[in-house]
C-alpha positions in Angstrom: 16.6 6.2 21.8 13.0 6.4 24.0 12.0 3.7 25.7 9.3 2.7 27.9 9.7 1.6 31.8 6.6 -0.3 32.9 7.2 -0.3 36.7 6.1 -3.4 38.6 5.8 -3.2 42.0 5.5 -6.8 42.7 4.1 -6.2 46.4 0.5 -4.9 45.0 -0.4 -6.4 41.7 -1.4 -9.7 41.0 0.0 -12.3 38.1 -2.2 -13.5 35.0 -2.1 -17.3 35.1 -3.6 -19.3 32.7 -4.9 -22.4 33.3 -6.0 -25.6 31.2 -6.5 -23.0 28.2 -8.9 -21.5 30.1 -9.9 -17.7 31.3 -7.2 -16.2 33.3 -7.1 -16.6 37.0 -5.5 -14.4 39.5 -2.6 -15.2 41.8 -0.2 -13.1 44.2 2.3 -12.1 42.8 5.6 -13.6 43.3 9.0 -12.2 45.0 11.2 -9.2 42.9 13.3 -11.0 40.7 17.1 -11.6 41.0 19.3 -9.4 39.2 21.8 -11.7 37.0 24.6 -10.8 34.5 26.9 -13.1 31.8 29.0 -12.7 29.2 28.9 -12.7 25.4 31.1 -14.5 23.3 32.2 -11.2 21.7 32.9 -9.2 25.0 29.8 -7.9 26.4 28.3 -8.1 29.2 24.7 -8.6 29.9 22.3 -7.3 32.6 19.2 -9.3 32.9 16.4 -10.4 35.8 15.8 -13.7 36.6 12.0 -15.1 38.0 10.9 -18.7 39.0 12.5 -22.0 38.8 12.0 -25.2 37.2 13.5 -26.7 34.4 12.2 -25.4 31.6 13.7 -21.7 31.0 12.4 -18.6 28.9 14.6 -15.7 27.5 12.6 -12.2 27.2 14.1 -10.0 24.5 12.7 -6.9 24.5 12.2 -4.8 21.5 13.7 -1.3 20.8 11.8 1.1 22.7 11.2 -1.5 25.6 13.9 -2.8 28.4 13.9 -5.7 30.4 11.4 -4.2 33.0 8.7 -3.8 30.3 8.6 -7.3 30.5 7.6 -7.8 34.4 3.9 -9.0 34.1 4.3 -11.3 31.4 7.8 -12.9 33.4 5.9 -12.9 36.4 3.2 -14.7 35.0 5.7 -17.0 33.4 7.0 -17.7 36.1 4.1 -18.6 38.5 3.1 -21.3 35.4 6.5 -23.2 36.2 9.2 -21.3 33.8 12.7 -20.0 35.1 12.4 -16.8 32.9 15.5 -14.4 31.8 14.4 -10.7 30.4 17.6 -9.6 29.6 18.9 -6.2 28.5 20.4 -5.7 25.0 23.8 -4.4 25.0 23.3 -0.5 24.6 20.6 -0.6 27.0 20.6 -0.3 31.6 23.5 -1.9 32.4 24.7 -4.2 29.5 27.6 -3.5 27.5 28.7 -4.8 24.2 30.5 -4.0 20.5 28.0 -2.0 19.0 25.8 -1.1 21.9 25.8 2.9 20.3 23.7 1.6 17.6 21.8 -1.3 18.7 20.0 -2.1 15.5 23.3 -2.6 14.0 24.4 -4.5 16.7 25.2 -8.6 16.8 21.9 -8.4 19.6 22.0 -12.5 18.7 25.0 -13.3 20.7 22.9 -11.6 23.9 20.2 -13.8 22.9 23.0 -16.7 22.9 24.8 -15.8 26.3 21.3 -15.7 27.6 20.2 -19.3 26.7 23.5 -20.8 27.8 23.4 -18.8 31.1 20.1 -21.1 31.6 21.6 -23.9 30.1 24.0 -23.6 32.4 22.1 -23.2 35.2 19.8 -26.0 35.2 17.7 -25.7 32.6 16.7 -28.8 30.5 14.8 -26.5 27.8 14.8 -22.9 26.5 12.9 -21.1 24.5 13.2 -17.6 23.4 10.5 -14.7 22.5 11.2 -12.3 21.3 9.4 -8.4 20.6 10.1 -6.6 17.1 13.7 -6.1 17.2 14.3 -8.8 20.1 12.6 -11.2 17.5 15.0 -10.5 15.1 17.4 -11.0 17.1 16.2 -14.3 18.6 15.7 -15.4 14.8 19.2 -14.9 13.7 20.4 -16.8 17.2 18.1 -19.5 16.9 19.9 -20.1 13.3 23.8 -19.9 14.8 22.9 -21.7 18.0 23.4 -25.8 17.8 20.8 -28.2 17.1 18.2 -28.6 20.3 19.9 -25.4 21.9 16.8 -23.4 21.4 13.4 -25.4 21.8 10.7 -23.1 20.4 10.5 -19.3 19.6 8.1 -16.8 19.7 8.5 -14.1 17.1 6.2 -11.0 18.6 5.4 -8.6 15.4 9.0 -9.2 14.3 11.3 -10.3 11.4 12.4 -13.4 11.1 15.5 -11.9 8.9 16.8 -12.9 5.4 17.1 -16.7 6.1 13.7 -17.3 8.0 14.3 -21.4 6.6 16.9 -21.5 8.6 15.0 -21.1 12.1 15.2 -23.9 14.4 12.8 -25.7 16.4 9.4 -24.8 17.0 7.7 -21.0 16.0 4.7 -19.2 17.1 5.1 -15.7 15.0 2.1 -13.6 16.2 1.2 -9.6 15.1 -1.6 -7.6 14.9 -3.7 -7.1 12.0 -3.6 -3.6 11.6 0.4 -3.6 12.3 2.2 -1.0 10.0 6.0 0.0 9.5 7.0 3.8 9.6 5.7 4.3 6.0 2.1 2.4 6.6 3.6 -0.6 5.1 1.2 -3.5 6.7 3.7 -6.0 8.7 1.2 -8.3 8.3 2.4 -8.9 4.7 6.1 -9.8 5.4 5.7 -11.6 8.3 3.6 -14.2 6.5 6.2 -14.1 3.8 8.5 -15.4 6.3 6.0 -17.8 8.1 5.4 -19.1 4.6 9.5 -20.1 4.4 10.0 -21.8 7.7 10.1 -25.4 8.5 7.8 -27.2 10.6 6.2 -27.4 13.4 5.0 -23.6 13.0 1.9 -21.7 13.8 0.9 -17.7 13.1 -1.6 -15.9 15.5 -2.6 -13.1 13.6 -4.4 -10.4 16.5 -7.2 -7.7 16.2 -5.7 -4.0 16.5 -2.8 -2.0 15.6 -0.1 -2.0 18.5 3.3 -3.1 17.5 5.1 -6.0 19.6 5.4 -5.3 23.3 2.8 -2.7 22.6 0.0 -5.2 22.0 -0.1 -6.0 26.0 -1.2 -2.5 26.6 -4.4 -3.2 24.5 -7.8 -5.3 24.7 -5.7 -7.8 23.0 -2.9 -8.6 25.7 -4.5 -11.2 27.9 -5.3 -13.1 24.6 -1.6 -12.5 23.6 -0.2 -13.8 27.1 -2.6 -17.0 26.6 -1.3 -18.0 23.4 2.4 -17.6 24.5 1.6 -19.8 27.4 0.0 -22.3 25.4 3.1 -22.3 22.8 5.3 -22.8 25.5 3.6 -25.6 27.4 2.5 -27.5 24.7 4.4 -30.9 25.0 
């Protein structure tokens, strides 16, 4: 399976910060980030980087063509707004191991999703939340289901599905994709995803962006500091 490496060399590029809801401001960036790993309840184990303190905590979970370094800029920036932030690696992918990992759409990605909330739960945090890119969304979906009430304060579904029991999410959901989103056979996204939208509980909100770019793929266009904005607003909304 391809998959993009976005290298961030933390030394010479600086982190988009946003402010008050305002335009983004520029900041040094901060140190590299430290490398972490955790079980899963089913045997795996999970590879993932860890940036910033403070007490409310983020899980990164990259979609399929994507690692946990594709998600450097946006964990950096993150990270300098107050967020301990964990971009993991699915099981199948770097480092992490797990049942299923040959196949990783198959695979029970959830209970990486899981491991990584509790390894932040464990470590301090008082919140989580969880976005998630096109597959990583899914699987943030189906663990925001199985995980226990309060486990998982607020998810971001990036151009992804929300699976066959989207009323069952918990907490509280930003889904956001791109207007001109298509599937391999030019079905528009666009369609389903407010399908789902349409079935989940409160509080909710859809972002629907300009462009075609799937997911993680929508930072790479005009779009991505407008995407990085509204996930930062989700996120610190009280």
């Amino acid at each position: 399976m391809g998959r993009i490496h976005r290298q961030v060399m933390a030394s010479a590029m600086a982190t988009v910060v946003v402010l008050g809801g305002g335009m983004p401001t520029a900041r040094p960036a901060s140190r590299a980030p430290e490398r972490v790993s955790f079980p899963t309840e089913d045997g795996g184990l999970i590879h993932a980087d860890l940036y910033g303190k403070g007490a409310r905590g983020v899980v990164l979970a990259h979609g399929g063509r994507f690692d946990k370094e594709s998600w450097g800029p946006q964990a950096t920036a993150l990270a300098a707004a107050g967020f301990r932030v964990l971009a993991i690696d699915f099981r199948g992918y770097g480092e992490s191991r797990g049942p299923g990992q040959a196949d990783p759409l198959s695979a029970p990605l959830h209970l990486d999703v899981l491991a990584a909330v509790r390894y932040l739960r464990r470590t301090a945090a008082k919140s989580v939340s969880v976005v998630g890119g096109s597959m990583g969304g899914a699987a943030a979906a189906e663990a925001s289901i199985l995980a226990e009430p309060g486990e998982i304060d607020r998810i971001v579904l990036l151009a992804a599905s929300a699976g066959g029991r989207p009323e069952r999410i918990k907490g509280r959901k930003l889904f956001i994709a791109a207007r001109g989103d298509t599937t391999a056979t030019g079905a528009p996204r666009l369609v389903r995803i407010r399908e789902q939208f349409e079935k989940t509980t409160e509080p909710k909100e859809l972002v629907v962006l300009e462009g075609s770019a799937h997911a993680q793929f929508l930072f790479q266009t005009d779009q991505g500091e407008r995407l990085l904005r509204e996930i930062l607003r989700f996120l610190s909304a009280p």
